[in-house]
SEKESE-90654 format. One record per residue: x, y, z of N, C-alpha, C in turn; residue in one letter. Coordinates in steps of 0.1 Angstrom, whole numbers, padded with zeros to 4 digits, always signed. Layout:
REM SEKESE-90654
XYZXYZXYZA/...
This chain:
REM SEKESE-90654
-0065+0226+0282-0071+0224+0269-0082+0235+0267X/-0080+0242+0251-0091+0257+0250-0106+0246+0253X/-0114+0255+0255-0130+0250+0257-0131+0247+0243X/-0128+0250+0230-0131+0252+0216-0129+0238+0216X/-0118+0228+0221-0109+0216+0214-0117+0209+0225X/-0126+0208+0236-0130+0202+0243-0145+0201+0235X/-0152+0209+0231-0162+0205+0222-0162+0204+0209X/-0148+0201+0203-0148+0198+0193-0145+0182+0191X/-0140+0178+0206-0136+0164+0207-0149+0153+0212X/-0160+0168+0218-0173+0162+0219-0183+0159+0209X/-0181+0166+0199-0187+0166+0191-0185+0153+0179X/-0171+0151+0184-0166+0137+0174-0173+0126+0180X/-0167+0125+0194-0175+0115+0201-0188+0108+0196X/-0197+0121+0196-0209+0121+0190-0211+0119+0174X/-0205+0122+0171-0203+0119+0155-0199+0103+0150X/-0191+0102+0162-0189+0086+0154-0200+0075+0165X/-0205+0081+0175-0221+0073+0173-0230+0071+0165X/-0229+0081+0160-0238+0083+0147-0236+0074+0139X/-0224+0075+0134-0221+0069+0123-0220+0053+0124X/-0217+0049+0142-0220+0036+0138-0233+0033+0142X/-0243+0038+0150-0254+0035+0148-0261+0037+0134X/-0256+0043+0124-0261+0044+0110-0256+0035+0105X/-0245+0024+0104-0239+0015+0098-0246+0004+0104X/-0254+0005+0116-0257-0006+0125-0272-0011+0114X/-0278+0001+0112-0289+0002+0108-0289+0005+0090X/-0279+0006+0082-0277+0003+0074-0276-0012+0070X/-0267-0017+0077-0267-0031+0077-0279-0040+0077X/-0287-0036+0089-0299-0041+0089-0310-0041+0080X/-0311-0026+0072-0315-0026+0063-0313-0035+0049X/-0303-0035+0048-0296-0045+0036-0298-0058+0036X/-0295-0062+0052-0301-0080+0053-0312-0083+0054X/-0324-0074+0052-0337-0076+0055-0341-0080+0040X/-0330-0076+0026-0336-0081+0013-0328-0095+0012X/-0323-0101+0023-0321-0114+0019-0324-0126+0027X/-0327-0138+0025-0331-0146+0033-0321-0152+0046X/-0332-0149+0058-0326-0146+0073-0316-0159+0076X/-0321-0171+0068-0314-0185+0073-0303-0188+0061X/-0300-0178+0057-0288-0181+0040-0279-0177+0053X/-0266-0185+0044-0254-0178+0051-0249-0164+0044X/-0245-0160+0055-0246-0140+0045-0233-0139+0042X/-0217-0146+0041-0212-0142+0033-0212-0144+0015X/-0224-0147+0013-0229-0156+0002-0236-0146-0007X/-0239-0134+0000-0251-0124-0002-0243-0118-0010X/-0252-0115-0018-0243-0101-0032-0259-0093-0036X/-0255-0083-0034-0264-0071-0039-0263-0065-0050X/-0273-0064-0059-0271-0061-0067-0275-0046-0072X/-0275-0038-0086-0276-0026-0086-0293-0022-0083X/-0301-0035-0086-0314-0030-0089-0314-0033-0072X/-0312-0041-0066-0312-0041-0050-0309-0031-0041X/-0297-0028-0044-0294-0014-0039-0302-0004-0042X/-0311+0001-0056-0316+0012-0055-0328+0014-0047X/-0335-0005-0044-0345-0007-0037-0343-0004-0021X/-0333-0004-0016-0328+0004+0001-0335+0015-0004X/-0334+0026-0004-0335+0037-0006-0353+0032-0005X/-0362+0025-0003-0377+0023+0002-0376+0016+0015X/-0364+0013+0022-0367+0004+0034-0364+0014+0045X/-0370+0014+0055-0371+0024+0060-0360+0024+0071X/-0352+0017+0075-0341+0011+0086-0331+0018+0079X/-0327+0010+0063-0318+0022+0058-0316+0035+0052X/-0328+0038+0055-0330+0055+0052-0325+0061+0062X/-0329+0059+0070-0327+0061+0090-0311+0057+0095X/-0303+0049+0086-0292+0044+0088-0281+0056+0076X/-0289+0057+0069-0284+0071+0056-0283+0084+0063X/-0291+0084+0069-0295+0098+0076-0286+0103+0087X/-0286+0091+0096-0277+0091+0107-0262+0093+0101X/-0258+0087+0091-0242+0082+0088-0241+0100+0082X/-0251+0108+0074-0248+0123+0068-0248+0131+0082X/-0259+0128+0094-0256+0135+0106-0242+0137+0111X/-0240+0124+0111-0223+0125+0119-0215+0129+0112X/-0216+0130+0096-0205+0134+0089-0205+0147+0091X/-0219+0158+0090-0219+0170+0094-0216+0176+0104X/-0215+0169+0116-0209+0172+0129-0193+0167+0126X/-0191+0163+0124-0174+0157+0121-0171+0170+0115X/-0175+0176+0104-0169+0186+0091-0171+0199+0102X/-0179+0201+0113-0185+0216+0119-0173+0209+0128X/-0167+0196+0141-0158+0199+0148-0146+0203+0140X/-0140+0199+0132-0131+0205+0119-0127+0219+0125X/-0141+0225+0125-0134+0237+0127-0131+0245+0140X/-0133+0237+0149-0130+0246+0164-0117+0238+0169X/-0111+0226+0162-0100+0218+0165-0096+0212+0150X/-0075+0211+0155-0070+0211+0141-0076+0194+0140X/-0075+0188+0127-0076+0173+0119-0066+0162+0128X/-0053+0167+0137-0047+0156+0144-0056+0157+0156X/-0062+0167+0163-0072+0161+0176-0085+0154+0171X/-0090+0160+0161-0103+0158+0155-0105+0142+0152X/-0097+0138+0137-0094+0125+0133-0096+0112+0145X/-0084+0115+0151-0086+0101+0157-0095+0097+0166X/-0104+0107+0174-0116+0100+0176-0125+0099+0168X/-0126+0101+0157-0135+0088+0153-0135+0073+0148X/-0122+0074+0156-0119+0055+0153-0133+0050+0164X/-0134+0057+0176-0148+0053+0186-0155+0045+0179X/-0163+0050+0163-0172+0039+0159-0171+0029+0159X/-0161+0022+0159-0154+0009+0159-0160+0004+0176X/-0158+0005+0184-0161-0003+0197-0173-0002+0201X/-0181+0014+0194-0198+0019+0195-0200+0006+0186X/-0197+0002+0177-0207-0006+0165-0204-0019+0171X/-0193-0023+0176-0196-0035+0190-0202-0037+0193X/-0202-0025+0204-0215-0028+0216-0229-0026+0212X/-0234-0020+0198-0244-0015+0197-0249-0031+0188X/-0240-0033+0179-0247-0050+0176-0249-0063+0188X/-0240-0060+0193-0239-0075+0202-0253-0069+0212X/-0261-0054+0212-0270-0059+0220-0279-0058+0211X/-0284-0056+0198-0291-0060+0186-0292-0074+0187X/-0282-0080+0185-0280-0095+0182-0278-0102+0193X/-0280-0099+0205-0274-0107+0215-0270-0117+0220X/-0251-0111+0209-0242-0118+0210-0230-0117+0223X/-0223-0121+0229-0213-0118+0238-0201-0111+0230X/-0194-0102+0234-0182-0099+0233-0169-0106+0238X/-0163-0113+0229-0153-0120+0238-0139-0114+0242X/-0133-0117+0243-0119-0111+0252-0111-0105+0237X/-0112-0122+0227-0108-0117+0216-0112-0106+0206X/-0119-0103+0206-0129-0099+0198-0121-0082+0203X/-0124-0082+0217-0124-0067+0222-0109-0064+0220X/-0099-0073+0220-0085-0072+0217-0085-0068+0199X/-0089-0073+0195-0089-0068+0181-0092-0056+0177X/-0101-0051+0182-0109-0032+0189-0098-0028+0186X/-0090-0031+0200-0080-0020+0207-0071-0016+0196X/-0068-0029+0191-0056-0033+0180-0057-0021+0168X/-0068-0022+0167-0074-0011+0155-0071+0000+0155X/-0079+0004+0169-0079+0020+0174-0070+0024+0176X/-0057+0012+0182-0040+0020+0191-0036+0022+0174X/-0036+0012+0162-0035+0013+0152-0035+0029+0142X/-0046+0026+0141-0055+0041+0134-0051+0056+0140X/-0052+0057+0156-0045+0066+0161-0036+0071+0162X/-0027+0060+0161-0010+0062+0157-0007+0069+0144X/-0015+0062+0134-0011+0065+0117-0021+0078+0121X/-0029+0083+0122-0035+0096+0123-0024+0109+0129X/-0020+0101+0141-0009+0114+0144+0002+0117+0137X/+0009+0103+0133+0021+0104+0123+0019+0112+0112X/+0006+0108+0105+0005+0120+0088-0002+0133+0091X/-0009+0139+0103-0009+0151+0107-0001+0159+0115X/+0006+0151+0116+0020+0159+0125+0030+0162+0116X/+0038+0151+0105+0046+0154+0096+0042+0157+0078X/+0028+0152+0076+0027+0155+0063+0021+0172+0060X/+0027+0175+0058+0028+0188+0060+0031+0199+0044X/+0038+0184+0039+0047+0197+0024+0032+0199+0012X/+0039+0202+0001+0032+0206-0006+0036+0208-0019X/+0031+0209-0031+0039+0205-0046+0029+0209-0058X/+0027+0215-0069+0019+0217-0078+0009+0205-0076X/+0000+0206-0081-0015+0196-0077-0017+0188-0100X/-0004+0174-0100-0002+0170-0114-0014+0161-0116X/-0021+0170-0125-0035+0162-0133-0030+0151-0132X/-0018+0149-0143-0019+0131-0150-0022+0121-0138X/-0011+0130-0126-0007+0119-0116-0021+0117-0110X/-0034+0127-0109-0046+0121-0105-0052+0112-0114X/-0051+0112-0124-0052+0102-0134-0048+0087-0135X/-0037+0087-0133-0026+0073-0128-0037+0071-0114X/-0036+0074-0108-0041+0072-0095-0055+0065-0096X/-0063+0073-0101-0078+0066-0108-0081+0054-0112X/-0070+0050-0120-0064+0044-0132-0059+0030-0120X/-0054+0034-0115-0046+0025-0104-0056+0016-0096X/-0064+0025-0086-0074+0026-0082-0087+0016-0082X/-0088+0020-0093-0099+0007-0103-0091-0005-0104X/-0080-0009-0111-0073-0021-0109-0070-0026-0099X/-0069-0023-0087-0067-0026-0074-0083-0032-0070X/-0089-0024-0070-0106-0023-0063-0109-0038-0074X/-0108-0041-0089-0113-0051-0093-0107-0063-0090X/-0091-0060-0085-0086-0079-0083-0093-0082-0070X/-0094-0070-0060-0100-0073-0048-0112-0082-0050X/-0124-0072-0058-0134-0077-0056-0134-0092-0063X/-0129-0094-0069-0129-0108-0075-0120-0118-0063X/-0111-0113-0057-0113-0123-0044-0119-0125-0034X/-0129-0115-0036-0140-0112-0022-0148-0122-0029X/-0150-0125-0041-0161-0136-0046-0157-0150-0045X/-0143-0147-0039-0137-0163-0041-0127-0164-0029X/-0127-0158-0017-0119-0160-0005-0123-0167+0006X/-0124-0172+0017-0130-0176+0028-0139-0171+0030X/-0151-0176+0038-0164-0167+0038-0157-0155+0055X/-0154-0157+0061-0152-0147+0067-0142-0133+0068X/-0138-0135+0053-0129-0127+0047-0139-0117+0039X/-0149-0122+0035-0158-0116+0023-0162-0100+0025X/-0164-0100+0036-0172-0089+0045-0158-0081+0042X/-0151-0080+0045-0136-0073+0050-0129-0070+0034X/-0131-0076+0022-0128-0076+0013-0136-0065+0006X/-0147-0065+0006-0163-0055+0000-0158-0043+0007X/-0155-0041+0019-0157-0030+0024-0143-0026+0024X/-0132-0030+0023-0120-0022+0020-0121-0018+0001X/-0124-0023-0003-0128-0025-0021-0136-0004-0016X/-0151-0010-0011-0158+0006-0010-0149+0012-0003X/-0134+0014+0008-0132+0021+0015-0120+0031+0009X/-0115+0019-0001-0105+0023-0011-0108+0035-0020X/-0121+0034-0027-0126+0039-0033-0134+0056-0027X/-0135+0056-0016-0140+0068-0004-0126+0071-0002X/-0115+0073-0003-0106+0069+0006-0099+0081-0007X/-0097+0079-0018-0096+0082-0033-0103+0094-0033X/-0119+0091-0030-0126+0106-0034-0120+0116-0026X/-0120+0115-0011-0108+0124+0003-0101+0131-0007X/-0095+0124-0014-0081+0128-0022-0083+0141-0032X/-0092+0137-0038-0097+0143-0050-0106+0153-0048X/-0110+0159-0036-0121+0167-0030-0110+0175-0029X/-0096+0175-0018-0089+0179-0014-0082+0183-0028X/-0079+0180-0038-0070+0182-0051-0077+0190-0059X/-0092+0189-0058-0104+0203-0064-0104+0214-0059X/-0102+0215-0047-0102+0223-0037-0093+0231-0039X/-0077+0227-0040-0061+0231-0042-0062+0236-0058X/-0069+0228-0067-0068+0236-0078-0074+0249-0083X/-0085+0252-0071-0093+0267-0074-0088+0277-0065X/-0078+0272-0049-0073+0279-0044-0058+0284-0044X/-0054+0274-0051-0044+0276-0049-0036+0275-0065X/-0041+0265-0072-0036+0269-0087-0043+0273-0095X/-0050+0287-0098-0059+0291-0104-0069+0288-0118X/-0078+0278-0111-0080+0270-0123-0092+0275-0119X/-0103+0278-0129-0118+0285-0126-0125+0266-0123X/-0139+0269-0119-0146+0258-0119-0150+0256-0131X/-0149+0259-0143-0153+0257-0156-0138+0250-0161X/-0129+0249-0158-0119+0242-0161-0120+0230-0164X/-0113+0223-0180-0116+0206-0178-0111+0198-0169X/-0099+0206-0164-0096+0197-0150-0100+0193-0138X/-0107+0207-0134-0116+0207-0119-0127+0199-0126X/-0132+0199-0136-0145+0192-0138-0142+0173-0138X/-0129+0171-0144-0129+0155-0143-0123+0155-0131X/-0117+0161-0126-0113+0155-0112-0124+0157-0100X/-0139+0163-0102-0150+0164-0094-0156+0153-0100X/-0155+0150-0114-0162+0134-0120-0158+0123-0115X/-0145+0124-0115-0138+0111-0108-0142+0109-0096X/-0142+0119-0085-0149+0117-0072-0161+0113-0072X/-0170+0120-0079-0184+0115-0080-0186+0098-0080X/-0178+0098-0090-0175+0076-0096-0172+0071-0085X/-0160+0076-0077-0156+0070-0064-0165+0071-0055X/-0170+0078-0055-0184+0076-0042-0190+0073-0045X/-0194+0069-0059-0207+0060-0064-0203+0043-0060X/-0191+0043-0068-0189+0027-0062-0184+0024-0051X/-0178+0034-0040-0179+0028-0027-0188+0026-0022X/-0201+0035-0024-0211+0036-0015-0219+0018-0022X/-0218+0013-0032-0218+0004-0037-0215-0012-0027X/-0199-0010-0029-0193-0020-0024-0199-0021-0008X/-0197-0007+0000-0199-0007+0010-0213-0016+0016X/-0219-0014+0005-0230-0019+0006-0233-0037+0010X/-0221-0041+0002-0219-0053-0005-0216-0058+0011X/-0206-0050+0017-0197-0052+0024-0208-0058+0039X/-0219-0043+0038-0231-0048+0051-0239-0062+0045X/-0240-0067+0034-0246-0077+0031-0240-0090+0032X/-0228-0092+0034-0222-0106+0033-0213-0107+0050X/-0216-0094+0055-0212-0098+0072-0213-0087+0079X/-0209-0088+0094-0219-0080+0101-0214-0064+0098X/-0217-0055+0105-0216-0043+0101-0204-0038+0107X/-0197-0040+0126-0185-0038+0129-0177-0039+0121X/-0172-0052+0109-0166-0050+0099-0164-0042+0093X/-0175-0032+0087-0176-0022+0079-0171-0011+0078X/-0178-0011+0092-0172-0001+0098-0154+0000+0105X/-0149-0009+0110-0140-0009+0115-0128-0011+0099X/-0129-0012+0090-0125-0015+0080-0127+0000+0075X/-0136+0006+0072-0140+0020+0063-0126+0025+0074X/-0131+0029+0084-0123+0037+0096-0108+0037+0091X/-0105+0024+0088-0090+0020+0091-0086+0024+0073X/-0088+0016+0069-0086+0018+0047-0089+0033+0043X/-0103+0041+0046-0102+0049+0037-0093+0063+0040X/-0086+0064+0061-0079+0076+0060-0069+0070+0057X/-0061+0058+0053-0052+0053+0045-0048+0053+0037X/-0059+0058+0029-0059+0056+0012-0060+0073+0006X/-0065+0077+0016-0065+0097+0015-0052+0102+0017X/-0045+0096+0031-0034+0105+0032-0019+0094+0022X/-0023+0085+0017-0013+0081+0009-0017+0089-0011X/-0023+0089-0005-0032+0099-0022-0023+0117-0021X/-0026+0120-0006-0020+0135-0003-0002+0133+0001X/+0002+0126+0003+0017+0120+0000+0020+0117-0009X/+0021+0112-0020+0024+0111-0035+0017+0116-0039X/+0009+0121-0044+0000+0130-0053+0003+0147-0050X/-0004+0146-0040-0003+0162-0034+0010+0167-0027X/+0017+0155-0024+0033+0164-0019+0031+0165-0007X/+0021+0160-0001+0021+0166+0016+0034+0159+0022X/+0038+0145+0014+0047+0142+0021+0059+0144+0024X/+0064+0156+0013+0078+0167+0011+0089+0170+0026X/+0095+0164+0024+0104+0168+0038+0100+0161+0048X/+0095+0147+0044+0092+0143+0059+0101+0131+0060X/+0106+0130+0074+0117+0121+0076+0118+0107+0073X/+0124+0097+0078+0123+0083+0072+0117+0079+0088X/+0124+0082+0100+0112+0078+0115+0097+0081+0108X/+0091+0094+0109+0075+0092+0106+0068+0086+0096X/+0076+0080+0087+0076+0070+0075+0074+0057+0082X/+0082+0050+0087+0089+0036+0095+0073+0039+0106X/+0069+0053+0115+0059+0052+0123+0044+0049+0116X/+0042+0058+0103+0028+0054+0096+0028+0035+0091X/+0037+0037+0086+0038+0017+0080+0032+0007+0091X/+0041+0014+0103+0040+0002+0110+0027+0001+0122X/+0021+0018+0122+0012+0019+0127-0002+0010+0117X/+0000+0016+0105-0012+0013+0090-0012-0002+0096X/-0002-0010+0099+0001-0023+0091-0008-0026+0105X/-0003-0028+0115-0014-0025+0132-0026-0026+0127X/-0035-0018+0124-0045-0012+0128-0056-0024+0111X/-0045-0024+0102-0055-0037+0091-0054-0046+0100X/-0042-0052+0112-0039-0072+0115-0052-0067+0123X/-0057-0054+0131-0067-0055+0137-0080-0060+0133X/-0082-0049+0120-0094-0052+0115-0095-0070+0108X/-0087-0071+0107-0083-0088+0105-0088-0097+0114X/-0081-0095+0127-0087-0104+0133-0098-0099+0141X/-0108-0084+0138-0118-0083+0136-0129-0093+0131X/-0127-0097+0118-0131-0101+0111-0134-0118+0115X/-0121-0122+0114-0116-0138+0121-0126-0142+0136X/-0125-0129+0142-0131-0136+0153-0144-0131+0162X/-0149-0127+0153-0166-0120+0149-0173-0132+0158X/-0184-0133+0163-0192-0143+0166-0200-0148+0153X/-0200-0141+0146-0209-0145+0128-0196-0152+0125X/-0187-0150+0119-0174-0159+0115-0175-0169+0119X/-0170-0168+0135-0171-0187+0141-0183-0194+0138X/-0192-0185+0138-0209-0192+0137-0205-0199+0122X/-0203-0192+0111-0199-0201+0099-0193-0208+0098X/-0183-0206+0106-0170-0219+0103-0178-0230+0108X/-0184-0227+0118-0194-0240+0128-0203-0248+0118X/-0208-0242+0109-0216-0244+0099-0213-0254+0089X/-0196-0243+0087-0192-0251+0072-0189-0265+0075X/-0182-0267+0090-0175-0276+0095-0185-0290+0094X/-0197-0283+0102-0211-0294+0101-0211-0300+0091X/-0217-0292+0080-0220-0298+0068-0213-0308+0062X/-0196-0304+0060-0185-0314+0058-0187-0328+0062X/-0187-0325+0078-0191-0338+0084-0204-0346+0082X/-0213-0336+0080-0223-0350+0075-0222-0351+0060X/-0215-0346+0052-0212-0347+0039-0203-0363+0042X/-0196-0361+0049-0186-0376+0051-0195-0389+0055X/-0206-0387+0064-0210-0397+0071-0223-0402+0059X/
């Protein structure tokens, strides 16, 4: 292996510490504006709440870290191709494990760590399948970014309205696929601004590069939103293990129908991303399901019931 792809694989490493020590600490910051003995899938933040993070100082520190790692992720980029690069940063996922359960000093259970794996063998898989065969390429069609937008938002709102009405340990996992979807979109559309200055000669004054740099803007306004939502109604491994897994899902399905990367690619590496994708959400699923916060609720709700009967 060149020394170049050995520090570029180090550098991921490090990068997705970052990022989950920044989600660790984002989180933290978020639950500090709500009351420590509520149950937090209950918690909804609002716009004027959210702009008040930006004074607490855990989530500044949690902002800071999550742009560090992104800048190290974007500098390994370039000393290794996107199929070595990508899949370590599923890491954040088992870092944001270990780094809450000794915040919270909660145990790790057998299940819990099976659910990890589930993710990571998951996300890994679908990462090598669409860097190895999505490869083609096709005019870069406004409308079709448009449809997509359009799509996008209808999707992100039935969600969020069952995130307001699902099981409480579903809530967390709902918020933060809703934000991941929406990050996941902008990928798309960064990459589609990009192809239209380079490769279909559209100046940056063009009305197209300009709504399709607007549309991204919106998309990272309301993920960084939801995401938000997502640290406030459960713990942050969700968030994170959810962002990881949804938004390179929602990029490289945006650069397959939209951008054509998926041109000539066979019906095996098709049948391999499905069944990898489909892996790597039952993960973040029973992420979710079997959290030590989850059972703690269920424990809760179950109480209450019971002395509601007696």
């Amino acid at each position: 292996m060149e020394p170049t792809t050995l520090l570029a694989i180090a550098m991921q490493v490090f990068s997705s510490f970052l990022f989950a020590s920044g989600a660790i600490m984002q989180s933290l910051g978020v639950k500090s504006q709500f009351d420590p003995n509520a149950v937090a899938s209950s918690n909804r933040l609002t716009i004027k709440g959210l702009l008040k993070l930006f004074t607490v100082p855990k989530w500044v520190i949690g902002l800071a870290l999550v742009f560090t790692g992104a800048a190290i992720h974007l500098a390994a980029l370039t000393f290794a191709p996107v199929s070595v690069v990508q899949p370590v940063g599923i890491l954040a996922v088992p870092w944001s494990v270990l780094l809450a359960s000794k915040i919270h000093k909660h145990a790790i259970s057998a299940k819990l760590w099976r659910a990890v794996a589930i993710t990571v063998l998951g996300v890994v898989g679908f990462t090598v399948f669409s860097s190895l065969f999505a490869t083609g390429e096709k005019y870069v069609s406004f409308s079709a970014m448009v449809w997509s937008f359009i799509a996008v938002c209808v999707i992100c709102a039935v969600l969020s309205f069952f995130a307001t009405r699902t099981v409480a340990w579903a809530r967390a996992i709902l918020w933060s696929s809703v934000g991941a979807i929406f990050y996941g979109l902008a990928s798309g559309f960064m990459k589609a601004s990009m192809n239209l200055i380079q490769k279909h000669d559209h100046s940056f004054g063009s009305w197209q590069f300009i709504v399709t740099v607007a549309m991204m803007l919106l998309c990272y306004a309301l993920g960084a939103w939801m995401i938000q939502q997502g640290y406030a109604s459960g713990p942050a491994e969700i968030t994170v293990g959810t962002m990881t897994t949804v938004d390179p899902f929602v990029a490289v399905v945006f650069g397959l129908v939209v951008l054509g990367e998926g041109m000539g690619m066979g019906i095996g590496p098709m049948i391999g991303m499905i069944v990898t994708g489909a892996l790597a959400v039952y993960g973040v699923a029973m992420l979710s399901k079997d959290h030590p916060d989850a059972i703690e609720e269920r424990r809760r709700a179950e109480a209450a019931i019971a002395n509601a009967d007696v």
